[in-house]
N, C-alpha and C positions, 0 to 999 in steps of 0.2 A: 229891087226897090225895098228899102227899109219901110214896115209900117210900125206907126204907133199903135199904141192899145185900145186909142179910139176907132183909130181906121179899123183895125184888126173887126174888132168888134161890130160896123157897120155892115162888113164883108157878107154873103151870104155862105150857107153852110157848105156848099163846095169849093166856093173861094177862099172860105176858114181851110177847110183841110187841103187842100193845096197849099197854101201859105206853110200850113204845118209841116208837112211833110219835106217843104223847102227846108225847114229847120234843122237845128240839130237834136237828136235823141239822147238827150241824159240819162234817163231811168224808168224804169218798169218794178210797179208792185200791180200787187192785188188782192182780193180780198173773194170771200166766196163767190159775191153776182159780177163782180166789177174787176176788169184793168186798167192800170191808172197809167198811161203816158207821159212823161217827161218830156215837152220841148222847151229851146233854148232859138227863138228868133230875134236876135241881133239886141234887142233892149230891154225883150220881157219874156217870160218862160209861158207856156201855153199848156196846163194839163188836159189831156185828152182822157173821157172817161168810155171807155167801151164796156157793154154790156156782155159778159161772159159766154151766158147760153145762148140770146138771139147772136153775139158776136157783129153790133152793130155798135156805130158812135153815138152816145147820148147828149154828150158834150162838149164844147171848149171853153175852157174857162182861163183866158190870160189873169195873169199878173205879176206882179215886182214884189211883192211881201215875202220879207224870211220868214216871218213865219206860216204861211202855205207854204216853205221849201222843207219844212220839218219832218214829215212823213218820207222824204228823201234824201235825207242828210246820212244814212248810214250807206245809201244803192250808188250814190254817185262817186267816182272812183276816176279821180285823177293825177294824171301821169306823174311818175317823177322826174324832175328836172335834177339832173345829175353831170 
């Protein structure tokens, strides 16, 4: 099932990372407290924010904006068509 960013968004927090995990995994940064997840679910990208030390999810936060894709324009690394 494809969702939108609303449905996404209504989902509760196990049915958020379920959905996620159905995604696809673009990129991984981070920063001293935080890992930031890249997903890519069919129409809109979902950053997953996990907390370093507890190593627990704090967030998901969908969206479509290039510029929230900016922090990941150098991590993501796609194939060459040859």
């Amino acid at each position: 099932m494809i969702l939108t960013i609303n449905q996404f968004l209504a989902l509760d927090i196990d049915e958020k990372a379920e959905a996620v995990w159905e995604g696809d995994l673009i990129a991984v940064r981070m920063d001293k407290k935080h890992i930031f997840l890249l997903y890519w679910l069919d129409n809109f990208f979902v950053e997953v924010l996990k907390d370093r030390k507890e190593n627990q999810i704090k967030k998901f936060l969908p969206f479509r904006s290039k510029t929230k894709l900016e922090p990941y324009l150098d991590l993501i690394q796609i194939p060459s068509f040859s």
